[in-house]
C-alpha positions as CSV (number, residue, x, y, z in Angstrom):
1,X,231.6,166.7,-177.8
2,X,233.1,170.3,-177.6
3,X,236.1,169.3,-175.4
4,X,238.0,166.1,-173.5
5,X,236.5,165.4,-170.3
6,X,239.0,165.6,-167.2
7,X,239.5,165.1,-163.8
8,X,242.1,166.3,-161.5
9,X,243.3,165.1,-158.1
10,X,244.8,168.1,-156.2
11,X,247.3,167.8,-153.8
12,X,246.5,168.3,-150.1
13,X,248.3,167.0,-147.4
14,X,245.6,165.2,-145.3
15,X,245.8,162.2,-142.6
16,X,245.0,158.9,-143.5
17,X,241.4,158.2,-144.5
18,X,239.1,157.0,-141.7
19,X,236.8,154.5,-142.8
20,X,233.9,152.8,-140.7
21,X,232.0,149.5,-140.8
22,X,228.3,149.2,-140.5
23,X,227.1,146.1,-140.5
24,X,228.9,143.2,-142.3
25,X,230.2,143.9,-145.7
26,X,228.2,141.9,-148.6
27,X,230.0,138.5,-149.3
28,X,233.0,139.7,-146.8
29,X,234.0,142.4,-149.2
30,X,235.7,145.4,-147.0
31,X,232.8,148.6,-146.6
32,X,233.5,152.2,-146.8
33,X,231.1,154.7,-145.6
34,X,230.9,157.5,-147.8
35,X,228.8,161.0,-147.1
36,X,227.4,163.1,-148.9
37,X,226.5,166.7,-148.9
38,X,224.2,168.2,-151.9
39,X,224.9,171.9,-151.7
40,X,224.3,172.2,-155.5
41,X,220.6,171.6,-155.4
42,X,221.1,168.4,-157.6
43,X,217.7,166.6,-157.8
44,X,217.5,163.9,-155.0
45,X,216.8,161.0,-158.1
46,X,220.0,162.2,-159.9
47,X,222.1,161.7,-156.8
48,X,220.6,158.6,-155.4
49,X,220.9,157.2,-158.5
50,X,224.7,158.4,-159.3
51,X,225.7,156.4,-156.0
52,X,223.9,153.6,-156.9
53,X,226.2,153.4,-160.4
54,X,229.3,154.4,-158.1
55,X,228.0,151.9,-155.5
56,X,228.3,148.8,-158.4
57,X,231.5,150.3,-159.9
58,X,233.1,149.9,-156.4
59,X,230.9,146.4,-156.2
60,X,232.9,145.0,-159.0
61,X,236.0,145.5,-157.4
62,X,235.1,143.8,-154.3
63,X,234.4,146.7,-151.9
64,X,230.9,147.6,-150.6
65,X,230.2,151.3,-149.9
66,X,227.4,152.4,-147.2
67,X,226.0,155.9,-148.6
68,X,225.2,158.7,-145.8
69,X,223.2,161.3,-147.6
70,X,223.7,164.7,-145.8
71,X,222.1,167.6,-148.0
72,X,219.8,169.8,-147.2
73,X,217.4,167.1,-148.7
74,X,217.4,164.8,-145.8
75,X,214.8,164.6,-143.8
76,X,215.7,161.8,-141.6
77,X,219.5,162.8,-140.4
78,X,220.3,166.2,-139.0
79,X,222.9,168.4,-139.7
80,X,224.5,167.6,-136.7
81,X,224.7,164.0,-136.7
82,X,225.9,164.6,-140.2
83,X,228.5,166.6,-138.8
84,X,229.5,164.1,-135.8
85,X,230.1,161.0,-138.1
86,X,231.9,163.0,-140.6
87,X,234.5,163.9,-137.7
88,X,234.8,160.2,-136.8
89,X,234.7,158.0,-140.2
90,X,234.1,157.6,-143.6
91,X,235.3,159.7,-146.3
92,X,233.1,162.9,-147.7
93,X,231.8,164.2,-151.2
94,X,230.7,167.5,-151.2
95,X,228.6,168.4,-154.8
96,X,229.0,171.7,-155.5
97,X,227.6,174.2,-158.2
98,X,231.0,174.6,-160.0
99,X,234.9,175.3,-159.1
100,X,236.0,178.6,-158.1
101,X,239.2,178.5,-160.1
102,X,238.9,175.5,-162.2
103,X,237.6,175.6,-166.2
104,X,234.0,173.6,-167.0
105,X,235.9,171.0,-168.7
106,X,237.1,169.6,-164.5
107,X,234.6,167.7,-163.1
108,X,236.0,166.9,-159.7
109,X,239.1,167.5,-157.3
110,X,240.2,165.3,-154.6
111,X,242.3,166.6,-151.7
112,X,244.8,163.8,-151.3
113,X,248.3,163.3,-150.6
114,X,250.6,160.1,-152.1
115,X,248.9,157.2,-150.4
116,X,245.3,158.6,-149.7
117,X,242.3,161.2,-148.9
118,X,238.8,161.9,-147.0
119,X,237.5,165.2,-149.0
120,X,236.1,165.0,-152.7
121,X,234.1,168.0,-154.2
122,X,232.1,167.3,-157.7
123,X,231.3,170.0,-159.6
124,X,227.7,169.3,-160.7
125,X,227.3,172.3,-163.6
126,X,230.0,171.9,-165.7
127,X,228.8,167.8,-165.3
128,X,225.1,169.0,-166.3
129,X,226.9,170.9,-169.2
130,X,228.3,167.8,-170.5
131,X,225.6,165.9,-170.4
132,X,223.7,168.6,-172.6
133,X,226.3,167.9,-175.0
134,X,225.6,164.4,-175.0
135,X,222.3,164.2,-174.7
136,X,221.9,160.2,-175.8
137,X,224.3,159.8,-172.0
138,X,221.6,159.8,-168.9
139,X,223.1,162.1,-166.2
140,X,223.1,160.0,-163.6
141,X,225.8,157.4,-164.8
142,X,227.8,160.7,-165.5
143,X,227.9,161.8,-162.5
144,X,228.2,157.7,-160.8
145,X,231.4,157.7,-162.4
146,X,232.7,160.5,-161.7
147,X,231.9,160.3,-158.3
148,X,233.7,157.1,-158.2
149,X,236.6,158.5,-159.7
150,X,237.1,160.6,-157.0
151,X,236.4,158.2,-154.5
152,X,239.1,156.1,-156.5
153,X,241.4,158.5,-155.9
154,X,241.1,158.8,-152.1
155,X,241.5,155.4,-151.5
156,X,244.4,155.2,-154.0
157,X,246.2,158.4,-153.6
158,X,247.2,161.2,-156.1
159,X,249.2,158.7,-158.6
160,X,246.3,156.8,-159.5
161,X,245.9,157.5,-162.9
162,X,245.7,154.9,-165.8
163,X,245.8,154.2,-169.1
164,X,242.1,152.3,-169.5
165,X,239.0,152.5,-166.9
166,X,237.5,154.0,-164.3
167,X,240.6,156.4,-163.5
168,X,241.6,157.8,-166.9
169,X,242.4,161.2,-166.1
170,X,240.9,162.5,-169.7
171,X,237.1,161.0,-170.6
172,X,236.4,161.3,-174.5
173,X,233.3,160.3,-176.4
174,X,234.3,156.4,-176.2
175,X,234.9,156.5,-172.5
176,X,231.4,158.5,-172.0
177,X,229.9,155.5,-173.8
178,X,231.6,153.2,-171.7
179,X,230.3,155.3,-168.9
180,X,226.4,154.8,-170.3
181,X,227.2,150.8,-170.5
182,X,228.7,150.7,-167.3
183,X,231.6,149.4,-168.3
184,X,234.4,151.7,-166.8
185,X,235.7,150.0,-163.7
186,X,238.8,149.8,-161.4
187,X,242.0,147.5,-162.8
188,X,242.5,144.4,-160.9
189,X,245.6,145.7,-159.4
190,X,243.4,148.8,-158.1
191,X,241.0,147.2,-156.7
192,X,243.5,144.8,-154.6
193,X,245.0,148.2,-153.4
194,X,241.5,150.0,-152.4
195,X,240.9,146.2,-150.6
196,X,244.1,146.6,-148.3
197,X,243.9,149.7,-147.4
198,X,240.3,149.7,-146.2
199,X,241.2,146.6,-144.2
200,X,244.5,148.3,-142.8
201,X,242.8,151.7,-142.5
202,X,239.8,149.7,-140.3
203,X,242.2,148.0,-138.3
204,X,244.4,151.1,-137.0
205,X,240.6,152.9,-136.3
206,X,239.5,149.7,-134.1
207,X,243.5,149.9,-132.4
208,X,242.8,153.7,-132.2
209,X,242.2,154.2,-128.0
210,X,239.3,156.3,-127.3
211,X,239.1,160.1,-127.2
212,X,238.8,160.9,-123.6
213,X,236.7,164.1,-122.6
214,X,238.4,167.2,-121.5
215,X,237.2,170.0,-118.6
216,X,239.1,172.7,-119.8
């Protein structure tokens, strides 16, 4: 491999994350709603797939995530209902082509503050690129974990980092064949903190009092 994998959180002041139920969660495990917006052209497979990997990784750790697939490649869900939800729940993953600023060796950014998030971007190229270099690692687990690395770090806030798992900040050859065994995952201690703050965050939205419609 030519270079260390890594992933940055950015700092970003935003509000708390608002996170929606739909349904009842698998085995009572708190649900997130997560959307998704393909403006890098990604095939539909690779992407479906990459959220089914994130989907388990977040599984393991006891929370359930309801995908909401937004790109231009959705048929069945307009722009504009895209648009509505996004403004009232869930948190949101844009994949782009690549970073505007950042070198090919970042894969994602999350605009967070200390305690939490709602916007991710993935940079799809530069996580094309290194599958190339790794040709033996299928793409979609790639980008699965990185896209659960991100949504890590906007349930857990900009500190998040750690030493083993899912949220190592740098990703060598032995955490990319961790990735295509599926064994990166949240800490214990992670995954009790992404638990709570789902269930706190869903309890102030319910408390929240409705938005009442304005004339002027």
């Amino acid at each position: 491999m030519g270079h260390t994998a890594r992933i940055w959180a950015a700092w970003w002041m935003v509000g708390w994350s608002l996170l929606a139920r739909a349904g009842e969660p698998a085995k009572d495990n708190p649900q997130v709603t997560v959307f998704v917006n393909d403006s890098a052209s990604a095939p539909e497979r690779i992407v479906l797939a990459a959220e089914q990997n994130a989907g388990r990784v977040f599984h393991q750790a006891g929370v359930e995530v309801e995908w909401m697939n937004c790109g231009a490649q959705d048929g069945n869900r307009s722009h504009t209902q895209c648009r509505d939800n996004m403004m009232s729940s869930g948190l949101v993953v844009r994949i782009i082509p690549h970073a505007r600023t950042l070198g090919d060796d970042i894969f994602g950014v999350s605009f967070v503050d200390h305690d939490s998030g709602t916007y991710a971007d993935l940079f799809f190229e530069p996580i094309e690129q290194l599958h190339q270099q790794n040709r033996d690692i299928s793409l979609a687990p790639i980008l699965g974990d990185v896209l659960a690395h991100e949504l890590g770090h906007l349930l857990l806030g900009s500190n998040a980092h750690s030493r083993d798992g899912i949220m190592q900040p740098h990703w060598t050859r032995e955490q990319l064949r961790r990735v295509a065994m599926g064994q990166m995952r949240f800490s214990k201690e992670q995954a009790a903190r992404m638990r709570t703050r789902i269930a706190s965050s869903q309890i102030e939205h319910q408390n929240s009092p409705p938005l009442e419609a304005s004339n002027r």
